[in-house]
C-alpha positions in Angstrom: 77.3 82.5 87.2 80.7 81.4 87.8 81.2 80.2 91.9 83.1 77.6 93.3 82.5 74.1 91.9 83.9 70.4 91.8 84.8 70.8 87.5 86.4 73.3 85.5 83.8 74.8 83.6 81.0 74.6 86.2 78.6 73.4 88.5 78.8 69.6 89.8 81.5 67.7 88.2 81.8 63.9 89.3 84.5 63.5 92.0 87.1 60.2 91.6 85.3 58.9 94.5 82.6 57.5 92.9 85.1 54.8 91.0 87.3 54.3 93.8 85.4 54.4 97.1 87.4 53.3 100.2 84.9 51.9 102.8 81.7 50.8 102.7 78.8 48.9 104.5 75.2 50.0 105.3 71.3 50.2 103.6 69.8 53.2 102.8 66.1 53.2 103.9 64.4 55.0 101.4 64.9 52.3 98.7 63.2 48.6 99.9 63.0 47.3 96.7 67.0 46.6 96.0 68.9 43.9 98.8 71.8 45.1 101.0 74.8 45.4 99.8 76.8 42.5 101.7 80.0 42.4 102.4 83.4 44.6 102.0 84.4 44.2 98.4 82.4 47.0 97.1 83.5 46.0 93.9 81.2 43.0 94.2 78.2 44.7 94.9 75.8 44.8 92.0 72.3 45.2 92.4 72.0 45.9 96.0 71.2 49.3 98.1 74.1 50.3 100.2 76.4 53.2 102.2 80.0 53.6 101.1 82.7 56.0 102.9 85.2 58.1 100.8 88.1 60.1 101.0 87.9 63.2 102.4 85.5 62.9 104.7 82.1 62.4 101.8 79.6 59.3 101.7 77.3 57.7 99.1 74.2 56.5 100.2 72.1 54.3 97.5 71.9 51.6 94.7 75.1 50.1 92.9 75.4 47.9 90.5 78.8 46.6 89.2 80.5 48.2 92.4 79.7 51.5 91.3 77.0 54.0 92.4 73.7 53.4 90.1 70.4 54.2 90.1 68.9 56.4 92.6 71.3 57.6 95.5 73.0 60.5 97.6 76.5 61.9 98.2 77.6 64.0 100.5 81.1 65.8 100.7 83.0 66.8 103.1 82.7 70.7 102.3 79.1 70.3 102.8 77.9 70.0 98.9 74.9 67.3 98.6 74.1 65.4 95.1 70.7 63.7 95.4 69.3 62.3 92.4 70.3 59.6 89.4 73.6 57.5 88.9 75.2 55.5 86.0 77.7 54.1 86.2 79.2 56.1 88.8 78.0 59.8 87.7 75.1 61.9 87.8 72.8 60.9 85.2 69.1 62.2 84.6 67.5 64.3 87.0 69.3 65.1 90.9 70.0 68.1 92.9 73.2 69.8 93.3 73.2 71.6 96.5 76.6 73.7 97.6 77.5 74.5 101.4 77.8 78.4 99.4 74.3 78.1 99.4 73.8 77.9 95.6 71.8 75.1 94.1 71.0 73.3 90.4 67.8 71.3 90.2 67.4 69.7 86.8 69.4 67.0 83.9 72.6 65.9 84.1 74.7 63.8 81.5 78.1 62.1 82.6 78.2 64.1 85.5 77.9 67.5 84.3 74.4 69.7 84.1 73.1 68.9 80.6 69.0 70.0 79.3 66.4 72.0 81.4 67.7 73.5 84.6 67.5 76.1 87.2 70.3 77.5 89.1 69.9 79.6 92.0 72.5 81.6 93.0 72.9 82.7 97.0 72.5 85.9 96.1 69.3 85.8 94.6 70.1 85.4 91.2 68.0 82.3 89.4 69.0 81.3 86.0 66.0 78.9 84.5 66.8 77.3 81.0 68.9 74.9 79.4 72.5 73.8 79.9 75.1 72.5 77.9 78.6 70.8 79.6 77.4 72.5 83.0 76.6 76.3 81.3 73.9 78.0 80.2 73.5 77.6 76.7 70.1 78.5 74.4 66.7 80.2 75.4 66.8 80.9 79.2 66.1 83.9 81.3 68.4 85.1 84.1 66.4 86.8 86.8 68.3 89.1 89.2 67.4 89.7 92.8 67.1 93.3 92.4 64.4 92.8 90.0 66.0 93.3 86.8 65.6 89.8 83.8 67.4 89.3 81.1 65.1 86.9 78.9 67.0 85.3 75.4 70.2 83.2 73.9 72.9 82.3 76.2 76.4 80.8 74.6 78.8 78.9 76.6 77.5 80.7 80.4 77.3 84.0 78.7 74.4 86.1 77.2 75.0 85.7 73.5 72.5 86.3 71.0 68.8 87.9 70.3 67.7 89.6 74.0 65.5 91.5 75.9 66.4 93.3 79.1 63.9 93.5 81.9 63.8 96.5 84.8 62.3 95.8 88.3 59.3 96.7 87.2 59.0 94.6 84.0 59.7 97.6 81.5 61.6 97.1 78.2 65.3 98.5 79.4 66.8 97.3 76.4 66.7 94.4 73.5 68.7 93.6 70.3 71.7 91.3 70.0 74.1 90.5 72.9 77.5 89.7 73.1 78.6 89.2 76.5 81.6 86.9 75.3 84.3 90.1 75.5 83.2 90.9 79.1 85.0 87.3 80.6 
């Protein structure tokens, strides 16, 4: 399940911009409870809905609090990936969206800006892994359902099938179960 992604070991990590955003101004409109954001010392703003501007090209739309994106908001980047969900203290913290411009997407927990608890991941292929993560991989009881039809159901370990198994054709026979080790395959 290894693509293209913003942290080393997978899916979503928190980009610098979030503590050191260049340019700011703006309300999002989704979110009347919290005031503007006022003024251009983003460091300032705490409690207060607002846009911010960051290098290359990426923008934060939502709540800060203590100058740094918290609460519920939006960033886009200039590759095209999209976060949309919950901040804290500037990362992705509780439940969001992680959308790619590869087309792959993560929909579920996050914790310090990395995908952490229940989760799926869809893949642009086809592939959908459903099940929980741990530091942005699958790791525990999960099922990995292929677009060709085939699903592996059992224990991942560190991103990897590792553990008691079963193996799934396109027509939902048994292909094969037992223990996996998918570790020496990486």
């Amino acid at each position: 399940m290894s693509t293209r992604r913003r942290q080393a070991s997978g899916f979503a990590a928190v980009p610098s911009f979030l503590v050191a955003l260049c340019a700011a101004s703006g309300v999002h409109a989704a979110d009347a409870e919290r005031p503007r954001c006022v003024g251009a010392e983003q460091a300032a703003w705490d409690r207060c809905q607002g846009v911010a501007n960051f290098a290359p090209g990426g923008k934060y739309e939502g709540e800060f609090k203590h100058g740094a994106p918290d609460g519920k908001g939006v960033a886009t980047f200039h590759d095209g990936d999209r976060y949309e969900g919950d901040f804290v203290n500037g990362l992705y913290e509780g439940q969001g969206a992680y959308t790619s411009s590869d087309g792959s997407k993560y929909v579920g927990a996050f914790s310090k800006g990395k995908r952490q608890g229940q989760g799926v991941a869809s893949l642009p292929n086809g592939d959908v892994y459903t099940g929980p993560f741990e530091a942005g991989k699958p790791d525990g009881f999960g099922s990995y359902a292929q677009a060709d039809g085939h699903k592996y159901v059992g224990m991942f370990k560190d991103g990897v099938r590792y553990g008691q198994g079963v193996l799934y054709d396109a027509q939902g026979n048994i292909e094969w179960g037992g223990m996996w080790d998918d570790r020496a395959e990486r």
